[in-house]
N, C-alpha and C positions, 0 to 999 in steps of 0.2 A: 862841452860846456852845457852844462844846466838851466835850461830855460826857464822862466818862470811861472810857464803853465806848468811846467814837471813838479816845478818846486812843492806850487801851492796840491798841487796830488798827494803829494808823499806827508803833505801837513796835513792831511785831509783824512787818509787811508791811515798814519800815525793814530790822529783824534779818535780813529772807530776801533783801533786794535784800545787802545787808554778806557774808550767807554767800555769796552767788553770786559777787561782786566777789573775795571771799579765795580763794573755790574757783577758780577763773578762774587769777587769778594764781599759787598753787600750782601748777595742772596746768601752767602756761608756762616756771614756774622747773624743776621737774622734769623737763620734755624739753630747756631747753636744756641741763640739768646731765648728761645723758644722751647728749645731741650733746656736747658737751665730752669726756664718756671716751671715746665709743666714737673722735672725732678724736685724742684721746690713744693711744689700742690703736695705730692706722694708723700714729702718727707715726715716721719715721724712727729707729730706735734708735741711739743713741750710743754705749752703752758695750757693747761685744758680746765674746765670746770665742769661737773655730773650735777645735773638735777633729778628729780624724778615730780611724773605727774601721775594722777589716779584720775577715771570717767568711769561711772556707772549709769546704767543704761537699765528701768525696769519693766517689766513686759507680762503680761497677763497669758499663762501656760495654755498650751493648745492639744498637747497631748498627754495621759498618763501613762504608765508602765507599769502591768501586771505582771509580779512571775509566780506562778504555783507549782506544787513540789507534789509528786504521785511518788509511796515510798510503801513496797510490798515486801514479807517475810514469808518463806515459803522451806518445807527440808530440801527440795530440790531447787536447783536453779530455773531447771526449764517451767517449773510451777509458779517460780515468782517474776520469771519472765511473763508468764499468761497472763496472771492476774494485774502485773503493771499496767499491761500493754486493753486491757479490759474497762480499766480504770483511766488509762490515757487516753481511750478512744470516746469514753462515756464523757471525761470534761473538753474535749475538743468539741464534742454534739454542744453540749450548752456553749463552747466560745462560737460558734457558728452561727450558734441559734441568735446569737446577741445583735450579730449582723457583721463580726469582724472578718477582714477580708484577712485571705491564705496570705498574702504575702507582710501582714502583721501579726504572724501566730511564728514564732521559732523557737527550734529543741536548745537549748542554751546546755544542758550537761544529759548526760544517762551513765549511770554505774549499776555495777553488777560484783559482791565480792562475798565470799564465804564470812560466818560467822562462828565463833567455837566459842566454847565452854571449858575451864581448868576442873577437873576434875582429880580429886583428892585420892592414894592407894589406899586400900582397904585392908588389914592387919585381920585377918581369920585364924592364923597361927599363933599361939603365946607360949609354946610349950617351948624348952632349950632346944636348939639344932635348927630350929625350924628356917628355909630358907631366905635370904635377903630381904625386905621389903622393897618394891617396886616404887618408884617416884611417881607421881601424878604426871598426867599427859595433857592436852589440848585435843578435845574431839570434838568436830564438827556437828553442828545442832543446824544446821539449815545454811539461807542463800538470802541476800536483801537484794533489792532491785529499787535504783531510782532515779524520778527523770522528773528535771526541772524544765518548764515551759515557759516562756518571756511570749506575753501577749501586750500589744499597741493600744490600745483604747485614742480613736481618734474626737469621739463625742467624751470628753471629759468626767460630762455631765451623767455618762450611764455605766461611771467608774465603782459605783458603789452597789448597784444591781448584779453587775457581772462578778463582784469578791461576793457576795451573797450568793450569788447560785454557785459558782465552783465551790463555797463550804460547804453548802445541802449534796455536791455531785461527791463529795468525798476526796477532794484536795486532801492532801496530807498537812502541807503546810502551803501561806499565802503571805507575800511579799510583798508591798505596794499599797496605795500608786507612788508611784513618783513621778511628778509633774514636771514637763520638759518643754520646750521649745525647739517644734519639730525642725523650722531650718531658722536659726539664728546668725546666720552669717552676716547680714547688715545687722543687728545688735551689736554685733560683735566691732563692725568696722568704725559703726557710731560712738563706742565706748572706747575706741583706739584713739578716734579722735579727738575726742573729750581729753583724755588723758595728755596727749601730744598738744594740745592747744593750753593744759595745767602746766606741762613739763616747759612750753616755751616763755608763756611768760612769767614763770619763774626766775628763768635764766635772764632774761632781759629784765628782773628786775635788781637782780644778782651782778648783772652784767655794770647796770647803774649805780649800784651800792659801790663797785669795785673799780670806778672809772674805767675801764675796759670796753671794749668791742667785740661782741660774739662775730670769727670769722666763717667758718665752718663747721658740721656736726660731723664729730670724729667713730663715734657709734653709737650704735641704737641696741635696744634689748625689753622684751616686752614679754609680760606673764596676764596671762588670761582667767578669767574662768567662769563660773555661777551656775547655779542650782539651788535645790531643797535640799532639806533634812529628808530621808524617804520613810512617811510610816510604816510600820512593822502590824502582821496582822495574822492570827489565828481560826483558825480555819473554825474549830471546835466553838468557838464565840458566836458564831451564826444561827446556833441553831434552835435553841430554844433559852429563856430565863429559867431560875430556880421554881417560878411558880407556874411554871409549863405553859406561857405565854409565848406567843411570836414573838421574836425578837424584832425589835423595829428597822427598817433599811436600813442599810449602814450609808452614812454621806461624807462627805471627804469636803475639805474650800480649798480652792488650788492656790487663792492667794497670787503673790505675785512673785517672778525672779527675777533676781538680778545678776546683772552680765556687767562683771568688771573688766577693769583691762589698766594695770599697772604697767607703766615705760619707765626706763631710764636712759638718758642722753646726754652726750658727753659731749662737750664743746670745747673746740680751739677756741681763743683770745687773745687779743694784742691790745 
């Protein structure tokens, strides 16, 4: 016979097998209820709306870009090799002299390729029998050689000194400046946000128009850019007027760039 100490034991020891069994199934029903939203979060959104915003950001240029072009003809190649490399070394003295340092002076292209001439057959025969006429050929008349240089100008300001002497050292042709902004990466972040601060409250006002609630941003997508027009410049322009006067410095205004930064963003809504 079952005593009533035993009794209340086996009620006791019952109770904690019952709390395990609830406990058990709680913690299963609450991670799948858990898998369920977080697979809801992921799931493909339906009802979405795109806005886009624009920031621009403008910023007073820090550096220019020279590039000059050394461009020699010679009947040999190794002659117009010389004479390139004569002329390359003579405008690097003046980029040196200017105060540019070696690690803003770079070969940007060098070629090297045969040149020819069509030349016409020449008919000395007119009498009957006389043998076939020869067709015109392509014969080689020389070699061209040429090497563009990309030079940095960090003083802006001695952008137009420096295209003046490289047209007096015998540049062939001169490119530039074009005015840059040496590290614009916070322009660039400041102009993101401009944009993203257009693009949202756009959507919240869209969102208001539309009685809706923006719930999440379903994607993002973002285009950049800014700069100048780069002037275009002749080498031969430097050196004297028609009335055999110095030509004046040449001066350049860097003006200012801008740094845009278009987004577009796409919104869940309920």
């Amino acid at each position: 016979m079952i005593t009533e100490q035993e009794k209340q034991k086996i009620i006791n020891v019952g109770f904690v097998f019952v709390s395990i069994v609830a406990l058990f199934f709680i913690a299963k029903i609450a991670t799948e209820f858990k898998s369920y939203r977080v697979m809801g979060n992921d799931a493909p959104a339906t009802n979405t709306i795109s806005v886009s915003g624009t920031g621009e950001v403008f910023a007073v240029p820090d550096v220019a870009k020279v590039r000059y072009t050394v461009t020699t003809e010679a009947k040999t190649l190794a002659a117009a090799q010389k004479m390139a490399s004569e002329k390359t070394n003579a405008l690097l003295a003046v980029v040196k002299k200017a105060g540019i340092a070696d690690k803003d002076v770079k070969t940007e292209s060098y070629t090297s390729y045969p040149k020819y001439e069509w030349q016409e057959a020449r008919v000395t025969c007119l009498a009957i029998g006389c043998p076939p006429v020869t067709p015109g050929k392509q014969v080689l008349t020389g070699f061209e050689v040429s090497q563009t240089t990309l030079v940095t100008v960090r003083a802006v300001d001695t952008a137009g000194v420096l295209v003046d002497e490289l047209g007096k050292a015998g540049a062939t042709n001169i490119s530039g400046p074009e005015f840059t902004i040496d590290n614009d990466d916070k322009l660039k972040i400041e102009a993101r946000q401009k944009a993203i601060a257009d693009a949202k409250d756009k959507a919240e006002q869209l969102a208001s128009d539309l009685g809706v609630r923006l719930v999440r941003i379903v994607s993002f997508n973002e285009n950049s850019g800014g700069g100048m027009p780069m002037p275009y410049y002749r080498a031969e322009m430097a050196v004297a007027n028609d009335a055999g006067k110095a030509t004046p410095p040449t001066t350049f205004s860097t003006g200012e760039n801008k740094i845009t930064s278009d987004v577009s963003i796409t919104y869940e809504i309920r």
